[in-house]
N, C-alpha and C positions, 0 to 999 in steps of 0.2 A: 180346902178343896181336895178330894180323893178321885185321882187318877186310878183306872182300873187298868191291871195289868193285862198284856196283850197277848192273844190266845194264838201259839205259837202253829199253826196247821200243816200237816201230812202237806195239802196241795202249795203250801206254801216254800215250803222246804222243796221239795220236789224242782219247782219253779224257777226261786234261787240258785241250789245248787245245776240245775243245767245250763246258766249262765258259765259253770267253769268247763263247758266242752270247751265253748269260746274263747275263753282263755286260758285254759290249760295247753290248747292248739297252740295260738300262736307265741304262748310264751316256752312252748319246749320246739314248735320247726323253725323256726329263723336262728335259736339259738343253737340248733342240732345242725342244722344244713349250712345256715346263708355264707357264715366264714369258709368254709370248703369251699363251697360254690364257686365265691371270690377267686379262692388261692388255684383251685384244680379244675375249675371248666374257664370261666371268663380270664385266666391268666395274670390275677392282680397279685403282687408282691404281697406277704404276711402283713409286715408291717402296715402297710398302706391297707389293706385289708381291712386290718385293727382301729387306723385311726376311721375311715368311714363310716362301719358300725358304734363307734363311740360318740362319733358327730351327729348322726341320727339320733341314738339313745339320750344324747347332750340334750337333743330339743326336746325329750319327755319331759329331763328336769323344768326346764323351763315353762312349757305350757300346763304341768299338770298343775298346779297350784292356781292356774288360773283360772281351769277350768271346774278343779274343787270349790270355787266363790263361788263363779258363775251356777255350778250346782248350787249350791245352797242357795242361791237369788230367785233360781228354777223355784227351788222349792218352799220361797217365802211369795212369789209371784203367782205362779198358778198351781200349787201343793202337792207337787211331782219331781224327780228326778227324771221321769220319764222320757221325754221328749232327748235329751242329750244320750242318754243308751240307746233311743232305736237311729238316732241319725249316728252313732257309729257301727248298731250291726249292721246299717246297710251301705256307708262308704267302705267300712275296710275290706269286704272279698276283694269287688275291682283293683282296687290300688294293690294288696297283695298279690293279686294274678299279676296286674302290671312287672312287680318287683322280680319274679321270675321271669318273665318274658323278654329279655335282652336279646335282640335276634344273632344269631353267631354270624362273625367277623369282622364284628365291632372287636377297634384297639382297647386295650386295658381301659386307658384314659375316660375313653366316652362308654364304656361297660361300667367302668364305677363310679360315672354322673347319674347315670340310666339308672342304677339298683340307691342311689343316695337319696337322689329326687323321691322317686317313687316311693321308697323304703320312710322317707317322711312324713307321706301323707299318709300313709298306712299307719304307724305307729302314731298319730294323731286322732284317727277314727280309732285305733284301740282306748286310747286315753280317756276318749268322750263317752265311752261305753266302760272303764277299769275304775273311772275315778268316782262316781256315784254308784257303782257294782261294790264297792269297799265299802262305801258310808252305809249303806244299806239295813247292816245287820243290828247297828244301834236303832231305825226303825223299825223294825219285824220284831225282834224277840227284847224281852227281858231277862235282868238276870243273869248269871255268871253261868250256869246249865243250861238256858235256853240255848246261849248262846254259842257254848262248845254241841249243844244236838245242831244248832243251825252249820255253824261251820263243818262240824265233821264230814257231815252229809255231802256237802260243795266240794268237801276234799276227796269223798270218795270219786266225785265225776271227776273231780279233777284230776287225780292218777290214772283213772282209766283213761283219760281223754290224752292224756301223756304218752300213757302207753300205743292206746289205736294210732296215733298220729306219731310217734318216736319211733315206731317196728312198720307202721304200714304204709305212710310217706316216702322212707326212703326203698321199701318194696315197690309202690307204683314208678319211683323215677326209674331203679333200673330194671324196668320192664321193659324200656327202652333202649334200644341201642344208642339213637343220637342223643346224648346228655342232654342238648339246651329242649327239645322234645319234652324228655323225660321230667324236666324240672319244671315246664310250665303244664304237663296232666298231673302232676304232684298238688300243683299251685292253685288249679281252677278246684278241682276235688277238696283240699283242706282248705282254699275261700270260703270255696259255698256253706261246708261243713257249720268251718266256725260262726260265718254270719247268722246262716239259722240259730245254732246256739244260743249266741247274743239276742237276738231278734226275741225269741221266746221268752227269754229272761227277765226281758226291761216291762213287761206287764206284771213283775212281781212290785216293781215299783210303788208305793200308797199313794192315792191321791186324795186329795182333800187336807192335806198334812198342812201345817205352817211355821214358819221361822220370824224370827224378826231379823232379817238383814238386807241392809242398807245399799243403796245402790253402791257401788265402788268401781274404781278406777282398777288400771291392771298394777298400777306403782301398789297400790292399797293392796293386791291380793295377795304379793309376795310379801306385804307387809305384816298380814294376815295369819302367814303362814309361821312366819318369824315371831309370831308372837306366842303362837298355838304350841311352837318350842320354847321358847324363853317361859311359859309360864307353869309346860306340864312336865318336870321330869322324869314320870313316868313313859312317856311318852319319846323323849332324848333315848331315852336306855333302850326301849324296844325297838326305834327303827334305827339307832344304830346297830344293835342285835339282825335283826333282818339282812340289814345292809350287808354286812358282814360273812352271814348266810347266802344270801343271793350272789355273791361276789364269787365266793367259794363253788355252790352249787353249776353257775352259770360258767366256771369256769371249766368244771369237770364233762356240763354236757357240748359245751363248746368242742372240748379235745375229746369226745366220744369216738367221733369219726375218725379222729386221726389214729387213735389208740387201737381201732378195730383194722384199719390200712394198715397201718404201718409196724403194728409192737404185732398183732395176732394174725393177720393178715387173711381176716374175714370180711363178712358183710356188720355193717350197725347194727344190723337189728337184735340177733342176740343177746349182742352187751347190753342194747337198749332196754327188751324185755327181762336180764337179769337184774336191773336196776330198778324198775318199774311196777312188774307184778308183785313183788313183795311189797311193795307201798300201795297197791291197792287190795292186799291181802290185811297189811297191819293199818290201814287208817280206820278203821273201826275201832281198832285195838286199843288205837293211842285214846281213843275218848274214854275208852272205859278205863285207860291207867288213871288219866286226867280225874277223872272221878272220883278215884281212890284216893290218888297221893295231889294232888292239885294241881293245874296245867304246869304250873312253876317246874316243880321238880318233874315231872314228865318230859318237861320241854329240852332240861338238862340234859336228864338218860339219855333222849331221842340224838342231841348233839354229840354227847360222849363216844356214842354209838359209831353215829356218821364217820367223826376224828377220826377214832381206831381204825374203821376199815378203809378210811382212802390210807391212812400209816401203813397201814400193810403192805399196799399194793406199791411201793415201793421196789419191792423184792421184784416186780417184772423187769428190772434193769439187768436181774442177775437169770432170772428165772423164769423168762416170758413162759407164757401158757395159759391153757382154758381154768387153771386153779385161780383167776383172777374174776370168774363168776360168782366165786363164793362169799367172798368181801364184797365186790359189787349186790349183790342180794341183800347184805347185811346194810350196806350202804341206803339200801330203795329200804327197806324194813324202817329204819330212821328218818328217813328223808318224809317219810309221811307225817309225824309227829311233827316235824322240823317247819313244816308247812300249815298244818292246819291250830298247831296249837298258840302262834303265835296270832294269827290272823284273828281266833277266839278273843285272844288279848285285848284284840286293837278296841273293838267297841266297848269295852272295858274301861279302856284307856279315854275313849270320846265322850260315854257316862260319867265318869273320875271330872271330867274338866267340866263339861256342864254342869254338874252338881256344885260344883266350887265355884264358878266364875257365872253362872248365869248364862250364858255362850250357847246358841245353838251353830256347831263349825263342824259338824261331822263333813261335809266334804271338801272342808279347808283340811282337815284333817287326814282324810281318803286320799286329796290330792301331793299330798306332803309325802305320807307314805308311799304311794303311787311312784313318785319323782324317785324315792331313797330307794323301793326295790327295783325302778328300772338304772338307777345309776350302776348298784351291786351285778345285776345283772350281762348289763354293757360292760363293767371294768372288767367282769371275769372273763370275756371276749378280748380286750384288751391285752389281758395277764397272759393270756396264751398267745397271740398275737407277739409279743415282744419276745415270750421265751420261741416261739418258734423262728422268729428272725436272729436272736442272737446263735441260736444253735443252728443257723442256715440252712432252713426249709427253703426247699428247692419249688415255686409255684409251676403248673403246668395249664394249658389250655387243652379242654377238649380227652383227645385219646391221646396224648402227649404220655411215653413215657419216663417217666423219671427215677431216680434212685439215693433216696436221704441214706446220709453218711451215718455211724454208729452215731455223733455227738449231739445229732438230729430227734434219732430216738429215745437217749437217756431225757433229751429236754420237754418230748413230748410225755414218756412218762412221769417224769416229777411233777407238770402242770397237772398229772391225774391225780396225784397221789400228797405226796408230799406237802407242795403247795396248800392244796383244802385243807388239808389236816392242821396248819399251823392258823391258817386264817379261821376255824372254826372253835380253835382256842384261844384267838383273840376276842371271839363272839360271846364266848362262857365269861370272858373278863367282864363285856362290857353289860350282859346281862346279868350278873351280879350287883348291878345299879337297880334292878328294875322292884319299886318296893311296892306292889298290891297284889294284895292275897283275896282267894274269896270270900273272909272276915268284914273285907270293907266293900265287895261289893255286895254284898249281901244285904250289908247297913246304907247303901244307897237305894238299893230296891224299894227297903222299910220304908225307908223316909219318902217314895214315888208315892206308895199306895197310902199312907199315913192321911 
């Protein structure tokens, strides 16, 4: 039987990639603001800060895997992902306005039930809309080039959308004088935003498609999941790669804000757009290295890249100032690479396992990865969390002024610098596992259309 290969289209691409306004939003403001917010408007200790956002992110792990079955049942049931992307572009705005909306003079206590609650249900409609937006690209394209043109594309919205919402989020809050103000027209403006986003995206979904899978229990999904790693090591290698990445990444935009307060004693936004536009300057880039030299060794450069210049930035312990733009540039320049070329991988990785085991799990598979970049994500919130409590970051509420000690700010710098740097050379370790080239998937395509 010959399967004819699928014809990759301009509105297709298009489509797709505007799905990542949606989430490029909310996965660079909650990770750029909500820990501030915590420590310097609603008054909640570092620590306790840390562990709330990590208890929220805790429950991604655990539902996304669930939700990647119940994808795939979607789409052995009625031949769609569909239906699960549009019921999360449209719960997560509300719950996200919610999550900002803590009215002032609420105690710490009940401020950080108010953002934990809320903050859950919202990162739940994200998942129902992340976790089949991932599976996705192993349906639309073929091919090892199709599908770095598909991803690239998603990556370029997706640093732009990083960018609008990392430089102009926290412009609309302090347009405000009253903070708790400022943070809920922040919240209704990048809801609305990202739901739209979402909302367009989930019609790029196929239908008519089908799967063979079985109805299953939620024991069975994690089971699922567990198995999709035990059987693919390609797969082990790259999202612990990711993990790793996202750990790092999430940690540096976590302590953005602090680094722009406290070490240069500006606004975010700057740092944000020195970070940012060069990754939507070079993610074109990185496809056409991709091309040349193969995403593999691209994907190294791009980490090698990122390493050096958070190393660098070390030297603001000794040396603060605006010369800390310039590695942060270098930093966005890589970070775009660091982003789309793994993502390229992933269907890669979900063709590899089908081809060998007969398995259709692309969103047991979406879901897994889903779970491992929001963990990487949430601990690098954590990491900074811990080091700003050992170096006794002083939390404030409101216009409360406060004044961190010198030990305060060495500690804020290293979670910029230092830190990523060495977690991103644990990431080149563990991606030195990762063995498919596009020799073999080349030789899976053949064997589709054969």
């Amino acid at each position: 039987m010959t399967a004819l290969p699928r014809v990759l289209t301009r509105r297709t691409i298009a489509t797709y990639a505007i799905g990542s306004l949606g989430t490029g939003g909310f996965a660079t403001l909650p990770g750029l603001v909500l820990v501030f917010y915590l420590t310097d408007t609603l008054g909640i200790a570092a620590l306790a800060a840390g562990i709330l956002v990590t208890v929220a992110k805790a429950w991604d792990v655990i539902i996304d895997p669930v939700i990647g079955a119940h994808s795939d049942r979607s789409l052995a049931v009625w031949g769609s992902r569909r239906p699960f992307m549009v019921l999360g572009a449209v719960a997560l705005p509300v719950f996200f306005i919610l999550t900002f909306a803590v009215p002032a003079g609420i105690d710490p206590f009940a401020s950080g039930f108010w953002v934990l609650v809320a903050f859950l249900i919202t990162a739940t409609a994200f998942s129902l809309f992340q976790v089949p937006y991932i599976a996705l690209p192993a349906e639309l394209a073929d091919g090892y080039d199709q599908r770095t043109k598909l991803i690239s594309a998603r990556v370029v919205v997706l640093t732009i959308a990083i960018l609008l919402f990392g430089a102009g989020a926290p412009e609309i809050r302090d347009a405000f004088a009253d903070e708790h103000t400022g943070y809920l027209v922040m919240a209704v403006v990048a809801g609305i935003v990202i739901g739209l986003g979402m909302l367009v995206s989930s019609f790029v979904a196929p239908r008519g498609l089908s799967a063979e899978v079985a109805r299953v229990s939620i024991l069975d999904t994690y089971r699922a999941g567990l198995a999709a790693l035990r059987r693919s090591q390609p797969f082990r290698a790259l999202l612990l790669t990711f993990l790793l990445q996202g750990l790092a990444t999430g940690l540096m935009l976590a302590g953005a804000q602090y680094v722009a307060t406290w070490v240069l004693g500006t606004g975010v936004t700057i740092l944000f757009v020195a970070l940012i536009a060069p990754a939507v300057i070079f993610a074109p880039v990185w496809a056409l290295v991709a091309a040349r030299i193969g995403k593999e060794r691209a994907f190294r450069l791009a980490s090698l890249l990122f390493g050096l210049a958070a190393l660098v930035m070390i030297l603001q312990v000794w040396i603060p100032g605006e010369w800390i733009y310039a590695p942060v540039a270098l930093a966005g320049a890589a970070y775009a690479g660091m982003q789309s070329l793994p993502m390229s991988m992933l269907p890669d990785v979900i063709s590899h396992d089908a081809h060998r085991h007969g398995i259709g799990s692309a969103g047991t598979f979406g879901g897994v990865w889903t779970a491992g970049e929001t963990t990487g994500m949430a601990l690098g919130a954590t990491v900074l969390t811990v080091v700003l409590a050992a170096s006794g970051y002083l939390e404030s509420v409101g216009e409360q002024v406060v004044v961190q000690q010198p030990g305060t700010i060495v500690g804020i710098v290293l979670s910029f610098s230092l830190v990523p740097a060495v977690i991103i050379a644990a990431s080149l370790w563990s991606f030195s596992r990762y063995p498919l080239r596009r020799a073999d998937i080349d030789r899976l395509s053949e064997r589709t259309i054969a």
